[in-house]
N, C-alpha and C positions, 0 to 999 in steps of 0.2 A: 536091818536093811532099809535102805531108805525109800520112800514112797515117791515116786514118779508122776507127779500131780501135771503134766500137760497134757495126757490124754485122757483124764479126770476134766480139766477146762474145757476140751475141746469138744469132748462128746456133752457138757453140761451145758455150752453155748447152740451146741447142735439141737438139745433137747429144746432150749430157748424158742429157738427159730420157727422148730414143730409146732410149740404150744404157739405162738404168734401164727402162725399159716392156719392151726385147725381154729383160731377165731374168727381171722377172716374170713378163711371157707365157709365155717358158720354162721358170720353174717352175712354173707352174700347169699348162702342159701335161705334163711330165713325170710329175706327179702326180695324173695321171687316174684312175688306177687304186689308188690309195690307197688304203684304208681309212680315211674320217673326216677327209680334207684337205678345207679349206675354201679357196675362190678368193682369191686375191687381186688387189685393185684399186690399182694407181697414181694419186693425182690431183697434179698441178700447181698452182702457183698466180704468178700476176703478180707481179713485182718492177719496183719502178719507183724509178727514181734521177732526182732533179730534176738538171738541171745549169742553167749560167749562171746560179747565184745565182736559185733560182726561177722561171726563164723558162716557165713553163708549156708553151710552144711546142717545148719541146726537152727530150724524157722518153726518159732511156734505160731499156727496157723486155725484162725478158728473163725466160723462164720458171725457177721456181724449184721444189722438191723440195717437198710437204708431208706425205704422210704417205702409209699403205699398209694403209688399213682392208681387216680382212677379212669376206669375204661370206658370213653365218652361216646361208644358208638350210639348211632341209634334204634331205641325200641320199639318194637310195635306197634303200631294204634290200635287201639278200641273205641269203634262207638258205643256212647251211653245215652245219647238225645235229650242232655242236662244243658242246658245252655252255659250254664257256667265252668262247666267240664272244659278247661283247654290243654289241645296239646300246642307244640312245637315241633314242627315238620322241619328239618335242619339245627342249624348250630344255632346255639342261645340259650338264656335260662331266665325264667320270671323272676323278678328282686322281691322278697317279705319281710317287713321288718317284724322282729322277733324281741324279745325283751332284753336277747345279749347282743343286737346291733340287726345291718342289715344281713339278710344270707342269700343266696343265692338257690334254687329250686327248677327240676324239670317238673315235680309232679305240680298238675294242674287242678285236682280237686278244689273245686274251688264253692263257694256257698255265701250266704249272706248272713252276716251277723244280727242282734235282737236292733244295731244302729243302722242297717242296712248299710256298711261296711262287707266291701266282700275280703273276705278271710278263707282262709286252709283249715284243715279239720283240728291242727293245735290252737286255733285261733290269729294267727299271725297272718298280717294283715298285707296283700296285693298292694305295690307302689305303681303309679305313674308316672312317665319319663319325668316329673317334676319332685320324684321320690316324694310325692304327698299318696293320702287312702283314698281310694276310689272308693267311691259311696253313689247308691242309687233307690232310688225310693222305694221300690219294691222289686219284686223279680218276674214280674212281666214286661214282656215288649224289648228283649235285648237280644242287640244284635252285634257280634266280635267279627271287626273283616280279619283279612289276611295280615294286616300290618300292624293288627294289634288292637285299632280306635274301638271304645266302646260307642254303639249309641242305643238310647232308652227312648222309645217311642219316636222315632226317627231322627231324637239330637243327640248331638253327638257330647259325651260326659266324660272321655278324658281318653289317653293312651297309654296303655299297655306299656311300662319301661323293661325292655327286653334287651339284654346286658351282652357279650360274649368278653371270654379271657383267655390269655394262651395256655392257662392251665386252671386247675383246681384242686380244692382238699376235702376230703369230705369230713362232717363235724357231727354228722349225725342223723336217723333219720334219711332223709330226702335233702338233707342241706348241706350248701356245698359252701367255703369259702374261694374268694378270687387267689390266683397266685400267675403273677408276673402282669404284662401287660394287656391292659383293654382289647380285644379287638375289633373289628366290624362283626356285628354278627348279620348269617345268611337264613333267614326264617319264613315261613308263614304258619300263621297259626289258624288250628283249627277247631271251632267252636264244634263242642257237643263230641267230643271225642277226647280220651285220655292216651297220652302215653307209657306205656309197659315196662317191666324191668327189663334190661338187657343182660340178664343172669340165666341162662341156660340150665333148666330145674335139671337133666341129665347128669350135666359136663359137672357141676354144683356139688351133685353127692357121689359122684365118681371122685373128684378132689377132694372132698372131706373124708373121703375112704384111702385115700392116699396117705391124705395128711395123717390120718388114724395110725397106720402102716410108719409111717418115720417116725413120728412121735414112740411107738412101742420098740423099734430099733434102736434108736438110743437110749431106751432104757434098759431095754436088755444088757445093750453093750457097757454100760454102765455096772451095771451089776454083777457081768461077767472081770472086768474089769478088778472090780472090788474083793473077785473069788479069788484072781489070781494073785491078788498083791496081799491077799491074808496067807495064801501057800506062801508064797515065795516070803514073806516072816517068819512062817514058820520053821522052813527049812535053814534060816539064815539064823536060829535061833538052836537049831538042832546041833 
């Protein structure tokens, strides 16, 4: 008897989708506590294969991959009374360049290098609306306004280049690539305070408990699956 391999596909692409959701879920909950990580969403989408020469009556149907927007609202603040701690109160993201180009960042951790370059806790280095490194002699005497200007003992040593776009991807981390176009961005920024994960430690592992939940669904059904089509050989063999 022959094997019936489409609800074999269908539940193996299901199982896909699972293990893809309980990642996500799990980086999003791992990164609760972040500084400036923004959620990420899984969505799906329908693939549908006609077979017998168009037979409308007969659609093999199995969930496919589409993309993995992420969820830009805003998080929390906290003060930390670091002067180099900044958040972003509104839309925008600080530019760092990194050693695979520039990327884009809400978290604001910020600190001075051994060149007095202020840098992120990887190392990767705070641009200037001139996308050059801001550097400052030491880390007394600085003062971050709203609009971004540094000044160090009351001169003023460069500005903050703070970016927006109509969308982004996330690459890792805290770091986000641009996708689509520039836009205005609406900000002020606040020294001596950091921005929070906007991942809801609850909602987080209530989703990964989900996700847990589908993932063993389609495996079960899988294996039931596998039960029936060894009976139903056997009996076609009887």
């Amino acid at each position: 008897m022959a094997i019936n391999f489409q609800p074999i596909y269908v539940l193996a692409s299901g199982g896909a989708r699972a293990m893809e959701q309980l990642d996500t879920t799990a980086n999003n909950l791992a990164n609760v506590n972040t500084p400036g990580f923004k959620k990420l969403l899984l969505r799906e989408m329908s693939q549908y294969i006609e077979e017998n020469r168009g037979n409308k009556r007969h659609l093999f149907v199995f969930t496919r991959f589409q993309d993995t927007p992420v969820i830009n609202t805003q998080g929390s603040l906290r003060e930390t009374g670091n002067p180099l701690d900044l958040a972003i109160a509104g839309s925008g993201y600080f530019v760092v360049e990194t050693a695979q180009g520039n990327y884009l960042t809400r978290s604001g951790h910020f600190f001075l290098d051994s060149e007095g370059f202020i840098v992120d806790p990887n190392g990767n280095y705070l641009l200037d609306k001139e996308n050059k490194r801001i550097r400052l002699k030491d880390g007394s005497g600085i003062v971050i306004t709203s609009n971004g200007e540094i000044y160090q003992n009351e001169r003023r040593v460069a500005t903050i280049n703070i970016v927006n776009y109509e969308n982004i991807s996330h690459v890792g981390h805290s770091y986000y690539q641009p996708v689509g176009q520039e836009i205005q961005p609406e900000f002020s920024v606040k020294q001596g305070f950091l921005e929070q994960s906007n991942v809801n430690g609850i909602e987080a592992m209530i989703d990964l408990i989900n996700a847990q939940r589908r993932f063993e669904i389609y495996g079960n059904l899988m294996r039931s699956l596998d039960a029936m089509e060894q009976k139903s050989n056997e009996i076609g063999k009887a």
